[in-house]
MDAnalysis code that builds the backbone (N, CA, C; Angstrom):
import MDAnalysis as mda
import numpy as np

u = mda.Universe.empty(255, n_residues=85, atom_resindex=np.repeat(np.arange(85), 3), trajectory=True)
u.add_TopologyAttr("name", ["N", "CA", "C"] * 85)
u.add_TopologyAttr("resid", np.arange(1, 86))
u.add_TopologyAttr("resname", ["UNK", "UNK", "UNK", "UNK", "UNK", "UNK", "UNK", "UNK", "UNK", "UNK", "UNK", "UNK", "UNK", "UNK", "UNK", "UNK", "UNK", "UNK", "UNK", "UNK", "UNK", "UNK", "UNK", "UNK", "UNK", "UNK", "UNK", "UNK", "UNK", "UNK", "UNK", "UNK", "UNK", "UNK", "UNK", "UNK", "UNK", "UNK", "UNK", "UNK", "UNK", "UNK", "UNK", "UNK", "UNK", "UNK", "UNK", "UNK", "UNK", "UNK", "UNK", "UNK", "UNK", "UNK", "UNK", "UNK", "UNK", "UNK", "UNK", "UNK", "UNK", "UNK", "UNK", "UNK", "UNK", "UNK", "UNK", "UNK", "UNK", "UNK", "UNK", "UNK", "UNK", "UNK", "UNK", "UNK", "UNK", "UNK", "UNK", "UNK", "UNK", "UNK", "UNK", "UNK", "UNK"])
u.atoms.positions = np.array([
    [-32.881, 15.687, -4.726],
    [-33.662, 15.220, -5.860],
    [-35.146, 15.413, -5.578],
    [-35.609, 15.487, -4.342],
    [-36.894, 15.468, -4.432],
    [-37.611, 16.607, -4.050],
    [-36.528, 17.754, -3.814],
    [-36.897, 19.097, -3.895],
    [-37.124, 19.088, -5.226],
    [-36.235, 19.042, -6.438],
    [-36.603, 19.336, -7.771],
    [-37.757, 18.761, -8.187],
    [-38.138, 17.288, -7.453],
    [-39.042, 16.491, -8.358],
    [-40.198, 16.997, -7.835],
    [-40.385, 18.091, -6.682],
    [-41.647, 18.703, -5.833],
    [-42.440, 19.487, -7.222],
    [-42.053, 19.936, -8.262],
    [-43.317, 20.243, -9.472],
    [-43.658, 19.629, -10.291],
    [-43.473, 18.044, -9.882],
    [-43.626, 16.749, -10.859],
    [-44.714, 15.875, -10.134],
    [-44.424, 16.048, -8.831],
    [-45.141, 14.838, -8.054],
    [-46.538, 14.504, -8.292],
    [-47.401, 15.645, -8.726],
    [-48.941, 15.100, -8.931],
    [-48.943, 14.974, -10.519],
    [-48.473, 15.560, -11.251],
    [-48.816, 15.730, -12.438],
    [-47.922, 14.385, -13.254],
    [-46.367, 14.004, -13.122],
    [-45.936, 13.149, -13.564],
    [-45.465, 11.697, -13.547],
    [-44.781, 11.521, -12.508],
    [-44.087, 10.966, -11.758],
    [-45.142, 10.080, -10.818],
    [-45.316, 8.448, -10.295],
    [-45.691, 7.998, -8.902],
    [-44.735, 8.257, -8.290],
    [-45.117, 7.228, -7.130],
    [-44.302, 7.535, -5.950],
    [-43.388, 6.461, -5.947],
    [-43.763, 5.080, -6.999],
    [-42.508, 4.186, -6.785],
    [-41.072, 4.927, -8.066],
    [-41.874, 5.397, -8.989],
    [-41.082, 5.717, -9.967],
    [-40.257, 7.010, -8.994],
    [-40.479, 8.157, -8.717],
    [-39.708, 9.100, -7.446],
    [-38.584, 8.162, -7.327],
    [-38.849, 7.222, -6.228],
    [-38.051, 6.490, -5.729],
    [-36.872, 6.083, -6.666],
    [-36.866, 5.242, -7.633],
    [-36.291, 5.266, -8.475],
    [-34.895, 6.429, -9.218],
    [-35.857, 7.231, -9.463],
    [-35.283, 8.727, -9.718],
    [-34.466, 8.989, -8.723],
    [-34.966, 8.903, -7.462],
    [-33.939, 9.252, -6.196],
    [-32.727, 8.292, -5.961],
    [-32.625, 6.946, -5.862],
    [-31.965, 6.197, -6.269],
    [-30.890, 5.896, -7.008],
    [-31.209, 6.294, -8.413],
    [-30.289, 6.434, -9.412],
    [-29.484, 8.123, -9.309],
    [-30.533, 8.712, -8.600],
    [-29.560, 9.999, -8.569],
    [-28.609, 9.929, -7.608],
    [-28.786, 9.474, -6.487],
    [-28.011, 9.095, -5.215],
    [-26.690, 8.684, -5.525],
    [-27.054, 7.355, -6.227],
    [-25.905, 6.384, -6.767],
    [-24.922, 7.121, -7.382],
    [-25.454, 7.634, -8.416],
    [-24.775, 8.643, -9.099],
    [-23.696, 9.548, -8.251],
    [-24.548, 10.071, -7.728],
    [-23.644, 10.921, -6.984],
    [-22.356, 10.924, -6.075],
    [-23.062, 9.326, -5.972],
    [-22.172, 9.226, -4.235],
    [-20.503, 8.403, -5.412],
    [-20.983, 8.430, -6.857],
    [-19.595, 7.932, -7.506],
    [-19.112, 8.999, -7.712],
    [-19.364, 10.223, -8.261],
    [-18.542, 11.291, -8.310],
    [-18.209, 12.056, -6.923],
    [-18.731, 12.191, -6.246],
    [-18.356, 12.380, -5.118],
    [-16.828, 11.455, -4.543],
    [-16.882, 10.372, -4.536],
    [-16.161, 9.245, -4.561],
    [-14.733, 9.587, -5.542],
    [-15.045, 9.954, -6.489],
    [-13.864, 10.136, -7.215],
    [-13.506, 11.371, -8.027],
    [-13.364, 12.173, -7.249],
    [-13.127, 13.817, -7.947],
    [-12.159, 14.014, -9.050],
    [-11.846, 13.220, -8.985],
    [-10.483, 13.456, -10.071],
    [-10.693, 12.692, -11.427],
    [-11.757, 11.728, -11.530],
    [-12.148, 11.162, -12.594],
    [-13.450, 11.707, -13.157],
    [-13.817, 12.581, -12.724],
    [-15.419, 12.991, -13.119],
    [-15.368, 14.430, -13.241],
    [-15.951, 15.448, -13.674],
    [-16.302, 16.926, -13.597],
    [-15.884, 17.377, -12.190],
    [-14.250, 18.422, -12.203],
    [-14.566, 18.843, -11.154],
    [-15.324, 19.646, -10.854],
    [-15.782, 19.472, -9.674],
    [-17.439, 19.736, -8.821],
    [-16.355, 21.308, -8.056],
    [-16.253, 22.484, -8.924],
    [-16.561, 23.914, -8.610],
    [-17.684, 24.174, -7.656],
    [-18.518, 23.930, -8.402],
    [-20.057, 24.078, -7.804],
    [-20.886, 23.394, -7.614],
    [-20.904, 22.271, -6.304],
    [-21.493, 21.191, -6.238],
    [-23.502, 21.343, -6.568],
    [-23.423, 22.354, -5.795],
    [-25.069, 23.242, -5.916],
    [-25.582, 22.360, -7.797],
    [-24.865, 22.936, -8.346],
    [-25.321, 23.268, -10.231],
    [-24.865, 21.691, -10.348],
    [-23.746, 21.117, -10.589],
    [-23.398, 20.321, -10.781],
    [-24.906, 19.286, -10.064],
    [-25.401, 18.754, -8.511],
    [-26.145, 18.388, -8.706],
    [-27.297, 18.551, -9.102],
    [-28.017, 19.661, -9.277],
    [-28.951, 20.430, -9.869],
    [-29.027, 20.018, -11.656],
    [-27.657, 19.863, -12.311],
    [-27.487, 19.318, -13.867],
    [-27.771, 17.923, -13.787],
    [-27.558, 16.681, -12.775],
    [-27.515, 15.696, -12.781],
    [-29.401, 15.625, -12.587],
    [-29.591, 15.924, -11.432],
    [-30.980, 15.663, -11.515],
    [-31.837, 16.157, -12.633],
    [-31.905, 17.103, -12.828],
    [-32.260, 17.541, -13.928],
    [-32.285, 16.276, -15.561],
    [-31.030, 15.955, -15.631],
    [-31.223, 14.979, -16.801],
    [-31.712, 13.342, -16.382],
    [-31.571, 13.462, -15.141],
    [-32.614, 12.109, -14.788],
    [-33.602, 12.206, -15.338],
    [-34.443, 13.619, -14.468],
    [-36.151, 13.573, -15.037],
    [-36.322, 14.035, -16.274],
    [-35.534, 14.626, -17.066],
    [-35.634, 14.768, -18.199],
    [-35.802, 13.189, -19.224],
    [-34.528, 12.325, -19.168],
    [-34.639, 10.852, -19.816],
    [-35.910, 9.859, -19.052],
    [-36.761, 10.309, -17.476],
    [-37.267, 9.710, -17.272],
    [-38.545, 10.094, -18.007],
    [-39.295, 11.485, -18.601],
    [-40.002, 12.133, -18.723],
    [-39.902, 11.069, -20.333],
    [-38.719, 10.839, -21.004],
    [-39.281, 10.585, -21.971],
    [-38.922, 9.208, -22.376],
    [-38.925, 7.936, -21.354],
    [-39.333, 7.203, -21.609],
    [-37.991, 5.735, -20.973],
    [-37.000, 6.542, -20.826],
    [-35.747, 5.377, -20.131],
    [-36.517, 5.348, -18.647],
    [-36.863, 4.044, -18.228],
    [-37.211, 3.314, -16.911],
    [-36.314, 2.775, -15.871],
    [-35.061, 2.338, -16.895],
    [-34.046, 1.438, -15.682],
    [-33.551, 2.155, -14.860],
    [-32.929, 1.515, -13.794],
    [-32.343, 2.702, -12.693],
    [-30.903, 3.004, -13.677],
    [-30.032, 1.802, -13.901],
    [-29.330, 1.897, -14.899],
    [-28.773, 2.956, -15.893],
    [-30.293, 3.044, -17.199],
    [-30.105, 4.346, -17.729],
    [-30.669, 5.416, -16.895],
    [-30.945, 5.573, -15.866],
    [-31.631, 6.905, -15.477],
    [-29.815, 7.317, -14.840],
    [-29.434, 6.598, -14.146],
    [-27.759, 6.936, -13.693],
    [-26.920, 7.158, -14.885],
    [-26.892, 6.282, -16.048],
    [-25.927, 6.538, -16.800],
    [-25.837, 7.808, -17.114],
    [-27.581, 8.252, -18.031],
    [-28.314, 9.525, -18.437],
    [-27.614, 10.711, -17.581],
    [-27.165, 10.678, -16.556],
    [-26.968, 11.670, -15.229],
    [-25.160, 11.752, -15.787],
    [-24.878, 11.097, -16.202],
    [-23.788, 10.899, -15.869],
    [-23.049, 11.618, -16.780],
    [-24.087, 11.405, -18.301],
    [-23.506, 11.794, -19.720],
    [-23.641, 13.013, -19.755],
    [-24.949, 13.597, -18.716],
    [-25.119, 15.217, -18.530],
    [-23.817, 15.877, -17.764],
    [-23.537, 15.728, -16.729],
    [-22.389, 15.956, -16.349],
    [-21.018, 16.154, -17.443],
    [-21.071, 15.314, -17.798],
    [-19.874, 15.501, -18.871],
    [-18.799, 13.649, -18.293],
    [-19.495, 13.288, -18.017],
    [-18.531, 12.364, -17.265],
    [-19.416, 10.672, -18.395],
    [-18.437, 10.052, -18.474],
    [-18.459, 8.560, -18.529],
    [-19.307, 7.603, -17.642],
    [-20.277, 6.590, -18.205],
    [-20.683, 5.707, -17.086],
    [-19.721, 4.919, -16.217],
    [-20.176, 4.793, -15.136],
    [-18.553, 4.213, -14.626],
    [-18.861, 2.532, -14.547],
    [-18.166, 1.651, -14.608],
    [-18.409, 0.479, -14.578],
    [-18.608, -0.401, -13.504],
    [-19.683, -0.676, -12.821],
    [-20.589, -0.621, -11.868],
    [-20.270, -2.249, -11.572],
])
């Protein structure tokens, strides 16, 4: 996540909000990871996380703050369901 967020860092993003972003992407991940058989199978883990981060900073860019929706947001990009946390 914070390779991608490396053309955001001065221009968009602080450094607590990053955090955040990294966070919710993590989380995210480490549930599909966790459960392959309920989520997008991960062919191509590369793209697959590359799509997830991607719609983090996209919903963060325009205005969802919670870690919450920034994970759900990740989740709906994928193609997958929020999972019930």
């Amino acid at each position: 996540m914070r390779t991608y967020l490396a053309d955001y860092r001065n221009s968009v993003f602080l450094e607590h909000e990053i955090q955040m972003l990294c966070s919710a992407f993590e989380e995210a991940w480490r549930v599909v990871e966790a459960n392959p058989d309920t989520y997008v199978p991960v062919d191509n883990p590369d793209l697959l996380r590359h799509m997830l981060a991607e719609q983090i900073v996209y919903v963060a860019r325009n205005g969802i703050c919670s870690h919450s929706g920034l994970r759900d947001a990740g989740f709906h990009r994928i193609g997958a369901d929020s999972p019930t946390m």
